[in-house]
DSSP file (Angstrom, degrees, kcal/mol; ACC not computed):
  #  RESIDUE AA STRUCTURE BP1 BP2  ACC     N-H-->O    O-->H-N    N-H-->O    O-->H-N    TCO  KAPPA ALPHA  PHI   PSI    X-CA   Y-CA   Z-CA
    1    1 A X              0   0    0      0, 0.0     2,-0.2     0, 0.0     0, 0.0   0.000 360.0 360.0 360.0 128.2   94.4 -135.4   64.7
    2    2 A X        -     0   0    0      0, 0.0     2,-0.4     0, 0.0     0, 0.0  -0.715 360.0-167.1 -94.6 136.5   92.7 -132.4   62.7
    3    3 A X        -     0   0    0     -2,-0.2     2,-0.2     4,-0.0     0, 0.0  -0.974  15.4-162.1-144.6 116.8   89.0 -134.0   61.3
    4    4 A X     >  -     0   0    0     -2,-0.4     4,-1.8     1,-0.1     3,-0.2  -0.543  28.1-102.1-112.1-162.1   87.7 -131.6   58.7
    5    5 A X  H  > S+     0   0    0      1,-0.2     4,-2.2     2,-0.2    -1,-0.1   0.698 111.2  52.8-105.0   2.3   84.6 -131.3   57.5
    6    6 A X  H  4 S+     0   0    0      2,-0.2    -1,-0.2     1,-0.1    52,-0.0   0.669 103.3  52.7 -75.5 -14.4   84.9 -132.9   54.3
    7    7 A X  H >4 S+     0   0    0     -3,-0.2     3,-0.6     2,-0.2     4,-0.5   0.797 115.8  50.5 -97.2 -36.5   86.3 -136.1   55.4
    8    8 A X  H >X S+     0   0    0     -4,-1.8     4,-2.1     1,-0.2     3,-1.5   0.949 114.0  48.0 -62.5 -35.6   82.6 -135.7   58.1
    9    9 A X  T 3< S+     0   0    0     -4,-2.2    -1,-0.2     1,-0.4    -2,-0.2   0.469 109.5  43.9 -98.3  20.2   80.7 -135.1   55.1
   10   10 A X  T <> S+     0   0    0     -3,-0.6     4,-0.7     3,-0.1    -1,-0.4   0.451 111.7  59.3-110.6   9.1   81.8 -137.7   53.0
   11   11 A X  H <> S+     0   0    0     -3,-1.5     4,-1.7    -4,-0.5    -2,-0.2   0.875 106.4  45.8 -76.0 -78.4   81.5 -139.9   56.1
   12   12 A X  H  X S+     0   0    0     -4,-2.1     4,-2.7     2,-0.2    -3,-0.1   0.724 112.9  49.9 -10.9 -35.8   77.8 -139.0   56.3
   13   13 A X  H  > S+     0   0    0     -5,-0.4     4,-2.7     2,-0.2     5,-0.4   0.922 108.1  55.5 -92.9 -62.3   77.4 -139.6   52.5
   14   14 A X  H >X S+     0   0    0     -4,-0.7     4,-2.3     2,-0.3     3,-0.6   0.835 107.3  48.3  11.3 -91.2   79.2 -142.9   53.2
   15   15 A X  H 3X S+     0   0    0     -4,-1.7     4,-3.5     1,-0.3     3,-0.5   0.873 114.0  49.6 -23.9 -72.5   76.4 -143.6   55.8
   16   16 A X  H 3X S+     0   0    0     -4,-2.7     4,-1.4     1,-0.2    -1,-0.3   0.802 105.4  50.5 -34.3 -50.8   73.9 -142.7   53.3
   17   17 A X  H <X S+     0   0    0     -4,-2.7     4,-0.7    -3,-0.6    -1,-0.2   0.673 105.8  56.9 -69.3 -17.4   74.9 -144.6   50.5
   18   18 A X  H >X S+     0   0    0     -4,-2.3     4,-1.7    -3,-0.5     3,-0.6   0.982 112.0  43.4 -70.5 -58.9   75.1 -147.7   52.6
   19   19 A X  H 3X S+     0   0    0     -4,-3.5     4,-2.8     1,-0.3    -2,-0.2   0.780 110.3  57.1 -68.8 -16.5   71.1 -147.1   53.6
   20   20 A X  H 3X S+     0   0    0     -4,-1.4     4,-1.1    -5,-0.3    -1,-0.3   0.769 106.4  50.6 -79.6 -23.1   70.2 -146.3   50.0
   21   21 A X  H <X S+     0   0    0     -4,-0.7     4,-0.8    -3,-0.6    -2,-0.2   0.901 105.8  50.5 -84.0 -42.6   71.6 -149.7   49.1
   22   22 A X  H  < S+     0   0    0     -4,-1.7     3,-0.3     2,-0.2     4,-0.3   0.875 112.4  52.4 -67.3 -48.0   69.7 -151.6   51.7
   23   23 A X  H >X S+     0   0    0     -4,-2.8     4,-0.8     1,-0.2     3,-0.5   0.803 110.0  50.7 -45.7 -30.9   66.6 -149.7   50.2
   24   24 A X  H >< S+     0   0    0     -4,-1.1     3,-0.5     1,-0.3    -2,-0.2   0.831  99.3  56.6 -78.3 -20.4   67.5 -150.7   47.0
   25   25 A X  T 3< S+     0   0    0     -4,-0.8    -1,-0.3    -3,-0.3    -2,-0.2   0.755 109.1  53.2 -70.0 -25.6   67.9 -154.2   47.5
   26   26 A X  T <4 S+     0   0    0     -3,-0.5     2,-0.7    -4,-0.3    -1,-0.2   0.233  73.4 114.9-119.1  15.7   64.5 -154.2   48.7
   27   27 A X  S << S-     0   0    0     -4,-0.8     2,-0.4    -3,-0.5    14,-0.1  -0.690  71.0-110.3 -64.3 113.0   62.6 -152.4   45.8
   28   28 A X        -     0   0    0     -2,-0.7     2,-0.3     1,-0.1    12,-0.1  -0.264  26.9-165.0 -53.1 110.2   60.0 -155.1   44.0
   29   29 A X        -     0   0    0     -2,-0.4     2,-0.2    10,-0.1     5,-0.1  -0.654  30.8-105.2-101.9 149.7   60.6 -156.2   40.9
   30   30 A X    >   -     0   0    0     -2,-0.3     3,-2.4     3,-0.3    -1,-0.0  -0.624  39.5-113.0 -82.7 131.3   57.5 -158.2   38.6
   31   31 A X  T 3  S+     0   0    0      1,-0.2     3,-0.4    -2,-0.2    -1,-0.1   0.428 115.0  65.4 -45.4 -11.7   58.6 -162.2   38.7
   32   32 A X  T 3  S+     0   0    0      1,-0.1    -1,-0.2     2,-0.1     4,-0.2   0.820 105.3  35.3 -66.6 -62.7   59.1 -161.5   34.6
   33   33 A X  S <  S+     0   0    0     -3,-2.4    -3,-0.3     1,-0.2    -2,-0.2  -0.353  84.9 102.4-120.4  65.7   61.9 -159.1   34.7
   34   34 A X  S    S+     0   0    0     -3,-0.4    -1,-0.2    -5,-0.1    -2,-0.1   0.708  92.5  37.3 -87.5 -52.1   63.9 -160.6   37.9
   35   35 A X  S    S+     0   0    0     -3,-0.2    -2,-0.1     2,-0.0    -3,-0.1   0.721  98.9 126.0 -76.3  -8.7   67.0 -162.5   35.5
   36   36 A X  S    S-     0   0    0     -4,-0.2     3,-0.1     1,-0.2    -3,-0.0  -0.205  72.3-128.4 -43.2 130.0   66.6 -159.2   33.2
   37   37 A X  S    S+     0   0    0      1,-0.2     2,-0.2     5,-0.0    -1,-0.2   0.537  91.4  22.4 -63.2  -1.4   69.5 -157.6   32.6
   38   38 A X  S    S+     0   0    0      4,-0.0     2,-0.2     5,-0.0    -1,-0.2  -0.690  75.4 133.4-168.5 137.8   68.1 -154.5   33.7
   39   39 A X    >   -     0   0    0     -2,-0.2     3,-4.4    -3,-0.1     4,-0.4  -0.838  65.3 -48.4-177.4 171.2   64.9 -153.5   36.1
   40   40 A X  T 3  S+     0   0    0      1,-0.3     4,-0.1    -2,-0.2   -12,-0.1   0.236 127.7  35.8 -67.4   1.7   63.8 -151.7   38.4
   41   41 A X  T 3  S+     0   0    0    -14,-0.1    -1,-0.3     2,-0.1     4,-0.2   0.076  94.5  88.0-109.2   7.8   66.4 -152.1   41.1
   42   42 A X  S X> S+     0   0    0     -3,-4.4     4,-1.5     1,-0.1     3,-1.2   0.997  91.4  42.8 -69.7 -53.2   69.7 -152.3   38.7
   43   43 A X  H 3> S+     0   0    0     -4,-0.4     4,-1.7     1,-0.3    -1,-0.1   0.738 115.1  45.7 -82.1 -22.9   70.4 -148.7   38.5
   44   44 A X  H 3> S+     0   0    0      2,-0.2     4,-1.0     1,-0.2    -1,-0.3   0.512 114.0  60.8 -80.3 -15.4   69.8 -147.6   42.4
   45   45 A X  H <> S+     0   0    0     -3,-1.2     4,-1.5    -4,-0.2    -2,-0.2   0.853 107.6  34.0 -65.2 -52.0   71.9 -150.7   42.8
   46   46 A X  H >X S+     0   0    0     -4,-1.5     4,-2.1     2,-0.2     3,-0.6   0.980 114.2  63.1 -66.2 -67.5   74.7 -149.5   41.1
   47   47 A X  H 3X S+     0   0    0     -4,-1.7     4,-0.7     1,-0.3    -2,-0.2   0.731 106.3  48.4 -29.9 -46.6   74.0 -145.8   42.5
   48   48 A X  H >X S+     0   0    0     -4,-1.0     3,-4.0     1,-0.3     4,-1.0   0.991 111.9  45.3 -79.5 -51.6   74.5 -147.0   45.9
   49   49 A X  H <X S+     0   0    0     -4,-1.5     4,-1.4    -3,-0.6    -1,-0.3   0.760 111.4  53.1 -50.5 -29.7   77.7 -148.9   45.2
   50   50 A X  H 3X S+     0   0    0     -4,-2.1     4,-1.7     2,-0.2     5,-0.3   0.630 110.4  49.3 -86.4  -7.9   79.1 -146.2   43.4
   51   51 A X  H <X S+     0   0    0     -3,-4.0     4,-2.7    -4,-0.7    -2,-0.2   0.928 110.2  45.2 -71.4 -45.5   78.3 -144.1   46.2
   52   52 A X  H  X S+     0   0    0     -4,-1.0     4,-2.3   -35,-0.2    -2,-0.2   0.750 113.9  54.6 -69.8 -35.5   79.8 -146.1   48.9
   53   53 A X  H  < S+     0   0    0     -4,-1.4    -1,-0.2    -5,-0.3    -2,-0.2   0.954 112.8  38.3 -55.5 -63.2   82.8 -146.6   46.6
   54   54 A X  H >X S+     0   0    0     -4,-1.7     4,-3.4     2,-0.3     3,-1.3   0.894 118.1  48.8 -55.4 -59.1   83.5 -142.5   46.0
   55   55 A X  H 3X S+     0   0    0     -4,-2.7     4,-1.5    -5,-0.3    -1,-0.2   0.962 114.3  52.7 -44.3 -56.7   82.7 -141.5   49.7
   56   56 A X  H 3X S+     0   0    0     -4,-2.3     4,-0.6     1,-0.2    -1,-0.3   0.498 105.5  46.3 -36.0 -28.3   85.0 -144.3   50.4
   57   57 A X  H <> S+     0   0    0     -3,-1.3     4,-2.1     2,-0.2    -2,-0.2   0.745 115.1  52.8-103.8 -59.0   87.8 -143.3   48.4
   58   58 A X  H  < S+     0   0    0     -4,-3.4    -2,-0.2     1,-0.2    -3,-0.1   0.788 107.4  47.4 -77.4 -27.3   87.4 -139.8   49.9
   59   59 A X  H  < S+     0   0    0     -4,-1.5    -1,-0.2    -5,-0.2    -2,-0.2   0.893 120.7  39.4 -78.1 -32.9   87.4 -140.7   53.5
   60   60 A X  H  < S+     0   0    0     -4,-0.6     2,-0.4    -5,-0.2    -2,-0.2   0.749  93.6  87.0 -75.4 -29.9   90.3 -142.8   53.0
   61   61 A X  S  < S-     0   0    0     -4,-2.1     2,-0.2     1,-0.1    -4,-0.0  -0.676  88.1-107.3 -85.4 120.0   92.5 -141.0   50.7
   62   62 A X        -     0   0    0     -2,-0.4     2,-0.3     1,-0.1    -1,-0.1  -0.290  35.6-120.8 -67.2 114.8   94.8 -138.5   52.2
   63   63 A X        -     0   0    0     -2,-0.2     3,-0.1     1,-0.2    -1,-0.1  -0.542  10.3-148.7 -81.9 128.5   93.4 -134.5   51.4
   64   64 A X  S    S-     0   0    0     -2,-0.3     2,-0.3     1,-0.3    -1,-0.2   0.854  80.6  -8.7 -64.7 -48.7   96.2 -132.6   49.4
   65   65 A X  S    S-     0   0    0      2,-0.0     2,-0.3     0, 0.0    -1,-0.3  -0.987  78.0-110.9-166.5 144.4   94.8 -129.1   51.2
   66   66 A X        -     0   0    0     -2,-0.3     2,-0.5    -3,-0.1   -62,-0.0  -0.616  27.6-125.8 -99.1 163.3   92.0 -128.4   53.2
   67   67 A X        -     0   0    0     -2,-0.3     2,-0.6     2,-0.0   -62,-0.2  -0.766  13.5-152.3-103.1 106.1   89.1 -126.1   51.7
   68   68 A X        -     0   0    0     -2,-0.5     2,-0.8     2,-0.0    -2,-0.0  -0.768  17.3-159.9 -87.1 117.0   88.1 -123.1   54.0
   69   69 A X        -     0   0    0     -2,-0.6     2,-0.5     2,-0.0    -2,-0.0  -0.823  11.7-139.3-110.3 142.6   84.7 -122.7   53.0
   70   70 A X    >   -     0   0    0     -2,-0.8     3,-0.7     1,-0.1     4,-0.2  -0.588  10.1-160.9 -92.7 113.1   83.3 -119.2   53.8
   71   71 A X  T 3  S+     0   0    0     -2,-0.5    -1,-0.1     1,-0.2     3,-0.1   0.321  90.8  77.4 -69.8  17.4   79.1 -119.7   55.3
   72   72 A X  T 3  S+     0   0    0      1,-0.1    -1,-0.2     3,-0.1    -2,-0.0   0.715  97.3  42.7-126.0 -29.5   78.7 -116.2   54.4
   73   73 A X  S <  S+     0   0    0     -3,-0.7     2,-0.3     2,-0.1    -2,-0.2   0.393  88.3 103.2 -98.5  -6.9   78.4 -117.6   50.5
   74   74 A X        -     0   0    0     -4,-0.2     2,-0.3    -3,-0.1     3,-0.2  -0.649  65.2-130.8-102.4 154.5   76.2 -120.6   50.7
   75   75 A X    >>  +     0   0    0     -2,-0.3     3,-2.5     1,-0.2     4,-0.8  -0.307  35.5 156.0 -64.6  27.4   72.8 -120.7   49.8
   76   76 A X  H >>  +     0   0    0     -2,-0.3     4,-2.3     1,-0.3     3,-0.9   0.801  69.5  56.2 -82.9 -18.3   70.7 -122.1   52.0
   77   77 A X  H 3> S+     0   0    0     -3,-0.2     4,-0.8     2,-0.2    -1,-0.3   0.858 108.2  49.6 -37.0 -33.8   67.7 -121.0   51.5
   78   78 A X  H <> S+     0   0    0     -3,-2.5     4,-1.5     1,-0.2    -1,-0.2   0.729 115.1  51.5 -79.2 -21.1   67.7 -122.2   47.7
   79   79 A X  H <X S+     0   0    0     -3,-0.9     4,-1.9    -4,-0.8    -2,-0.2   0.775 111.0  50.8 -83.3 -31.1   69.0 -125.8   49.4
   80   80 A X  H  < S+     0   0    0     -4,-2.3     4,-0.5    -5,-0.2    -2,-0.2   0.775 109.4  44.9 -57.3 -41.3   66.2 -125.5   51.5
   81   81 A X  H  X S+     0   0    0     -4,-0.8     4,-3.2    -5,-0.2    -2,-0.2   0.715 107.2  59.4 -59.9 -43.3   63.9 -124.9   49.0
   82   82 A X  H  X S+     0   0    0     -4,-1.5     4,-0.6     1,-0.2    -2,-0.2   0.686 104.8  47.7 -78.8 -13.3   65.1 -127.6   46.9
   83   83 A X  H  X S+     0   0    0     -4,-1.9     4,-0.9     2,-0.1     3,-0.2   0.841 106.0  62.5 -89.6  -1.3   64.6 -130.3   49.4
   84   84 A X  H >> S+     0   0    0     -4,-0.5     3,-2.3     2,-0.2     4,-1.2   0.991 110.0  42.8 -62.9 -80.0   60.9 -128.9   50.0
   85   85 A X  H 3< S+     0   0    0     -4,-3.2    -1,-0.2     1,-0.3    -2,-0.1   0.682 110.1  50.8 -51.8 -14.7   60.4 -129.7   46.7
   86   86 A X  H 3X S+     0   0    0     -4,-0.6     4,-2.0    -3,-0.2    -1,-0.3   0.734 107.7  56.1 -85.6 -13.3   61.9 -132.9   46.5
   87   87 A X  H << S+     0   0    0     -3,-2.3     4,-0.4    -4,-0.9    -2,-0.2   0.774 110.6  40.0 -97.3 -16.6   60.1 -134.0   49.3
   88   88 A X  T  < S+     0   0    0     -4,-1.2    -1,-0.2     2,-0.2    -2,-0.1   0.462 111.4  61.6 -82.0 -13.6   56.5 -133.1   47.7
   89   89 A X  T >> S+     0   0    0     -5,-0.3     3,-1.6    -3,-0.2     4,-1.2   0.950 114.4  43.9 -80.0 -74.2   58.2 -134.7   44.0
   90   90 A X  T 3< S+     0   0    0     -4,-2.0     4,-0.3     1,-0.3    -2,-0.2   0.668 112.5  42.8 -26.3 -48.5   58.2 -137.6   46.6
   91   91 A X  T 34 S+     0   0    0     -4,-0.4     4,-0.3    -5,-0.2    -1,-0.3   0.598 121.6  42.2 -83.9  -1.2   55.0 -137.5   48.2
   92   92 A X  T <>>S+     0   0    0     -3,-1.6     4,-2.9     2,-0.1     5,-0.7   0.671  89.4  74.5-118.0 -16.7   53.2 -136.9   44.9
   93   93 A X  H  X5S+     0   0    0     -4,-1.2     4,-1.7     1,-0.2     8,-0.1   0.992  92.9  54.1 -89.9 -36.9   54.4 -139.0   42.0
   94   94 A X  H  45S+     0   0    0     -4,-0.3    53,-0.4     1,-0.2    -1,-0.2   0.978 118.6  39.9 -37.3 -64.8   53.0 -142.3   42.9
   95   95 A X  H  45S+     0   0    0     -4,-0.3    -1,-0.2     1,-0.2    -2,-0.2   0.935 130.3  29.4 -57.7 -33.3   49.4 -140.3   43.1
   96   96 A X  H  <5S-     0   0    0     -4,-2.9    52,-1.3     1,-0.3     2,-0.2   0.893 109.4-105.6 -80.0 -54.8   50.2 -138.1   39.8
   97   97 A X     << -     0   0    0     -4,-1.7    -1,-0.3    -5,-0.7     4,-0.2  -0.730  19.1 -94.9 132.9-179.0   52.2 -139.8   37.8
   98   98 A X  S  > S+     0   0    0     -2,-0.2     4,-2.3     3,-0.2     5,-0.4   0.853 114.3  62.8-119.8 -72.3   56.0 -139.9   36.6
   99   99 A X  H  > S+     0   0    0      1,-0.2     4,-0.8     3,-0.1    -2,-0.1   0.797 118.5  19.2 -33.6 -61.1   55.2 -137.6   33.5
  100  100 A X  H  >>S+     0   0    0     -4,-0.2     4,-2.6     2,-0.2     5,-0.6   0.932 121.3  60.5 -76.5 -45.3   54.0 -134.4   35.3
  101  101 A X  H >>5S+     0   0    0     -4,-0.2     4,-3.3     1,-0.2     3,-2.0   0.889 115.0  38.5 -15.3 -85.8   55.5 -135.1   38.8
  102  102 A X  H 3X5S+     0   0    0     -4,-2.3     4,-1.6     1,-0.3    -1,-0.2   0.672 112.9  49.8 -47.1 -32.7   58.7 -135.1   37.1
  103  103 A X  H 3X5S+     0   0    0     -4,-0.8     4,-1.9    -5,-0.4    -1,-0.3   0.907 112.4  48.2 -65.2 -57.6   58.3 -132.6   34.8
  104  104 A X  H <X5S+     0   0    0     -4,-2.6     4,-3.2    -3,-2.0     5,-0.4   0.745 119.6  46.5 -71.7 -36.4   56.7 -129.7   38.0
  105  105 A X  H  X<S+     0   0    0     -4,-3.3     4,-1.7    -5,-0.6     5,-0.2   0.976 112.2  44.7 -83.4 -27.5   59.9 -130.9   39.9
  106  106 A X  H  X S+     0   0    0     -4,-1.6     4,-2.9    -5,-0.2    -2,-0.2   0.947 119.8  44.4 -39.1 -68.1   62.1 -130.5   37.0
  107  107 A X  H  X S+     0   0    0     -4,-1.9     4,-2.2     2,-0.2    -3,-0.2   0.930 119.7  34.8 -60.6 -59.6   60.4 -127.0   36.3
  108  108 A X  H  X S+     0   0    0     -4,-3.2     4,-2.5     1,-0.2     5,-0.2   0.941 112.0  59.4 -83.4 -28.5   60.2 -125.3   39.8
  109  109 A X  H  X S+     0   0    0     -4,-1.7     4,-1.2    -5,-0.4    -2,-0.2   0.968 109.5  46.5 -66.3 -61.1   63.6 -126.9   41.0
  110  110 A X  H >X>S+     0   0    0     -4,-2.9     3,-3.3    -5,-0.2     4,-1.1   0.967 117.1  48.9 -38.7 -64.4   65.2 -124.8   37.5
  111  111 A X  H ><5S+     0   0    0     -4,-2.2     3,-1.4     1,-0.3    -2,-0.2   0.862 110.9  46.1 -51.5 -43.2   63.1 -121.7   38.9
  112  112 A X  H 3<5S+     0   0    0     -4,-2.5    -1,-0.3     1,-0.2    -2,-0.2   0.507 100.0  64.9 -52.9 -21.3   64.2 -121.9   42.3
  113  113 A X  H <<5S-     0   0    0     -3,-3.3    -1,-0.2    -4,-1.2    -2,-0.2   0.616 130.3 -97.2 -83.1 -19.8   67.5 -122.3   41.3
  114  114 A X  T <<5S+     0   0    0     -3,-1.4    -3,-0.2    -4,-1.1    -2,-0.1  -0.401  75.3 143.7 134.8 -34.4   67.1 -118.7   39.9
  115  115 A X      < +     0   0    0     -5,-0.9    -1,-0.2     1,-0.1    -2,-0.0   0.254  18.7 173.2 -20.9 112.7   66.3 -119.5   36.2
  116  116 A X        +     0   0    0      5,-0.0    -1,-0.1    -6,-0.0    -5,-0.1   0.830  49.0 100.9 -99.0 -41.0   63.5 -116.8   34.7
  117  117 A X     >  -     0   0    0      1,-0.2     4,-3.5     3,-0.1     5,-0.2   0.171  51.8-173.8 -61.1 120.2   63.5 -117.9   30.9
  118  118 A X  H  > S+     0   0    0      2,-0.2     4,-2.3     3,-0.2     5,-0.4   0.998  78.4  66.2 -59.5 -53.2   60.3 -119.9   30.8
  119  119 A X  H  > S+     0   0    0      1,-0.2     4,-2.4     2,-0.2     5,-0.2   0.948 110.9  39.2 -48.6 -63.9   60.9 -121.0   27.4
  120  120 A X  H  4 S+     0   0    0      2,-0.2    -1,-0.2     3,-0.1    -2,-0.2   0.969 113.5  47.5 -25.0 -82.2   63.8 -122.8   28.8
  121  121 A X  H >< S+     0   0    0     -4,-3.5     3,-1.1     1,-0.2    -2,-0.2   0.934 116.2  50.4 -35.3 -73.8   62.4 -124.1   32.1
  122  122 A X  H 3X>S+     0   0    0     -4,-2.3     4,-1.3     1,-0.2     5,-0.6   0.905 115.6  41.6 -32.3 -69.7   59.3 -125.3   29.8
  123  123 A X  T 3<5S+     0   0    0     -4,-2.4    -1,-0.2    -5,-0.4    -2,-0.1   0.232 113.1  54.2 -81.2  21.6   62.0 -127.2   27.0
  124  124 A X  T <45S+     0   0    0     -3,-1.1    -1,-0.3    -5,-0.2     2,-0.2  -0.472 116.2  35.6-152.5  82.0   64.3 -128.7   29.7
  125  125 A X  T  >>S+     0   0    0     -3,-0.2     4,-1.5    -2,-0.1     5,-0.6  -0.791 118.6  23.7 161.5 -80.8   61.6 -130.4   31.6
  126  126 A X  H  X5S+     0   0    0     -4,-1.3     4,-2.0     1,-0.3     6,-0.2   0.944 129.3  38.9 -80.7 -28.3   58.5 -132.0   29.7
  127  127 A X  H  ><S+     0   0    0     -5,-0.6     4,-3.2     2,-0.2    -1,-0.3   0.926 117.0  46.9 -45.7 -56.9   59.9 -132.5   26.8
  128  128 A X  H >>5S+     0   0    0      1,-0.2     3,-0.9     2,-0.2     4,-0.8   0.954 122.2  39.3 -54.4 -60.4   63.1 -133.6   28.1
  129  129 A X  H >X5S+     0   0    0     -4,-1.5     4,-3.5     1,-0.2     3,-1.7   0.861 112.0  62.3 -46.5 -31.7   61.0 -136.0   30.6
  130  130 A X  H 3X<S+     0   0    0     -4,-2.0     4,-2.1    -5,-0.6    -1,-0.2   0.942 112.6  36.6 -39.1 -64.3   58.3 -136.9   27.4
  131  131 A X  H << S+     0   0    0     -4,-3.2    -1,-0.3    -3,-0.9    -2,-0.2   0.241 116.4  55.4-101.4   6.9   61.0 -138.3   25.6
  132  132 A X  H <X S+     0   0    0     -3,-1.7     4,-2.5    -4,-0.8     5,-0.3   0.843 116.5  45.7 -90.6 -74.9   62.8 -139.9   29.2
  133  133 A X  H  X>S+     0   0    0     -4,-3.5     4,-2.8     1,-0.3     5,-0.5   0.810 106.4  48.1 -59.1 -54.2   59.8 -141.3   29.5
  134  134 A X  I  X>S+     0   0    0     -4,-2.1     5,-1.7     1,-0.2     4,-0.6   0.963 105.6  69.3 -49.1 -54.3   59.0 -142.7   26.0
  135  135 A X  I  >>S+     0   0    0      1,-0.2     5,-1.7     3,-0.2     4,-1.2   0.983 112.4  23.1 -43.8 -45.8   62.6 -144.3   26.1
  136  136 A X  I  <5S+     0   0    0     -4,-2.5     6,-2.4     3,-0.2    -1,-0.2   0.658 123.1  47.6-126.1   4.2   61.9 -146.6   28.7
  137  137 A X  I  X5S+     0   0    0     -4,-2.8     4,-0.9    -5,-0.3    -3,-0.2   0.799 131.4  27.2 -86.4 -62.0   58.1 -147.3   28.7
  138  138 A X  I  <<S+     0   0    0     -4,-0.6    -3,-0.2    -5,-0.5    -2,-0.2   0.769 132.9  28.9 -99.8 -21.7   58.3 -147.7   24.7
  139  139 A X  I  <<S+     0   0    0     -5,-1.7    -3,-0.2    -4,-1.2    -4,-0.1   0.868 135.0  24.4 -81.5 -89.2   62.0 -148.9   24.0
  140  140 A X  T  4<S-     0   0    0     -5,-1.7    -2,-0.2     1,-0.2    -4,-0.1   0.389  94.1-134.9 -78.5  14.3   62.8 -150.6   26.8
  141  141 A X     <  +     0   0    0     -4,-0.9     2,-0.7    -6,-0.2    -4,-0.2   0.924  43.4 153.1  54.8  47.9   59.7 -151.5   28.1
  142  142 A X        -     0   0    0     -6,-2.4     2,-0.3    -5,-0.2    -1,-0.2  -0.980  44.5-131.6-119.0 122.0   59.9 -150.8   31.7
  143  143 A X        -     0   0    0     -2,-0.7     2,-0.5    -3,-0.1    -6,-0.1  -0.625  26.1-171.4 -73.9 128.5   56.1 -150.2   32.6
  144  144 A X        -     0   0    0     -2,-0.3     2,-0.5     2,-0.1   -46,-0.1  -0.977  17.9-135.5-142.9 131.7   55.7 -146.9   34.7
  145  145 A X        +     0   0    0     -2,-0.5     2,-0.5   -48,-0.1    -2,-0.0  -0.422  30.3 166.2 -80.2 120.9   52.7 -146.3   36.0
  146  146 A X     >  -     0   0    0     -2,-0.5     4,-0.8     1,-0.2     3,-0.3  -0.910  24.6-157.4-149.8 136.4   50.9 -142.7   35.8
  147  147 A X  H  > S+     0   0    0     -2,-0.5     4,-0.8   -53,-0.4   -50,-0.2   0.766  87.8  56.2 -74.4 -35.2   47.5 -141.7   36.5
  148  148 A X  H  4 S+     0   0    0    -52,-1.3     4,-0.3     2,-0.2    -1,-0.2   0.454  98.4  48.5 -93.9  -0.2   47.6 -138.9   34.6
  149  149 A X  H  4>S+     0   0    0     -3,-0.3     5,-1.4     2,-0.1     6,-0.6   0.550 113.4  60.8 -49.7 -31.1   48.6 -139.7   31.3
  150  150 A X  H ><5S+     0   0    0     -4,-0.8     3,-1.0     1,-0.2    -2,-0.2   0.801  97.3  51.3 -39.7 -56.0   46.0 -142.1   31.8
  151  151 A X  T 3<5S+     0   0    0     -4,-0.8    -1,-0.2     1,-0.2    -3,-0.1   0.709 108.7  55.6 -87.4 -14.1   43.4 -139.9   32.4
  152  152 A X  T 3 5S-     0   0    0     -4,-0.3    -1,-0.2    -3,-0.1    -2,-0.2  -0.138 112.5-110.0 -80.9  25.4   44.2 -138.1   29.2
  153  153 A X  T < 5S+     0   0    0     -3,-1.0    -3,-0.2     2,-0.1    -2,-0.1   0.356  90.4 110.1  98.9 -38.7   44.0 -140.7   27.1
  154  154 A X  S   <S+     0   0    0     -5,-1.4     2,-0.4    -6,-0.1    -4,-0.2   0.888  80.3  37.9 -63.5 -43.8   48.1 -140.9   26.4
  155  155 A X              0   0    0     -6,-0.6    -2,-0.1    -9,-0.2    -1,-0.1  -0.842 360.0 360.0-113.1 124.9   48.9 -144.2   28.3
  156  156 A X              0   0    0     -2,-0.4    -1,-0.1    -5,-0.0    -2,-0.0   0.711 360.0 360.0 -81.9 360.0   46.5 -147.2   28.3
């Protein structure tokens, strides 16, 4: 039996989605919006299922032709880069806030990716997040906490 490496790496993603669901199950929701129809552990709830589902489907489902993939062409350094930066997005938005966090990972993750036009990078990050953010602190009411709108005044 021939085991390629897609059928390992959806096995692996598999794996993942499984633990990402067990985290999710155990994100705290405020005694208010537990029967809400949606809070802070529906959508990473779904994410996981849908994960386990796909991976599933992929491990099981017989591959038409296998994919020679040439190392010579991948990127890792830029994959490298980008989990360095998720992993500081991570360590930083609880202290920072959601608004800029998101915004700086948003911003260098574009650059890193190769992206030079600032005005771009700039108008596909705070804005876009500004108005992410306004959606669901001011429409949908999901409180998210950030110290730095805070300290300027934006957020009470």
């Amino acid at each position: 039996m021939n085991i390629n490496t897609t059928k390992i790496i959806s096995l692996l993603f598999f794996i993942f989605s499984a633990f990402y669901l067990y985290i999710a199950y155990q994100i705290q929701v405020f005694s208010f919006d537990e029967n809400a129809p949606f809070n802070a552990r529906t959508f990473p709830i779904y994410l996981g299922y849908a994960g386990l589902f796909f991976s599933g489907l992929k491990i099981i489902l017989p591959e038409p032709n296998t994919i020679k993939v040439d190392h010579n062409n991948l990127e890792y350094k830029k994959t490298a880069i980008l989990v360095i930066i998720a992993i500081i997005y991570g360590a930083t938005i609880l202290k920072v806030g959601y608004f800029l966090t998101t915004s700086l990972f948003l911003a260098s993750s574009y650059y890193a990716l190769g992206e030079r036009r600032w005005k771009l990078i700039f108008l596909l990050s705070f804005p876009f997040v500004g108005a992410f953010m306004y959606l669901l602190h001011g429409v949908l009411e999901i409180y998210l906490r950030d110290p730095f709108l805070k300290l300027i005044g934006v957020m009470g």
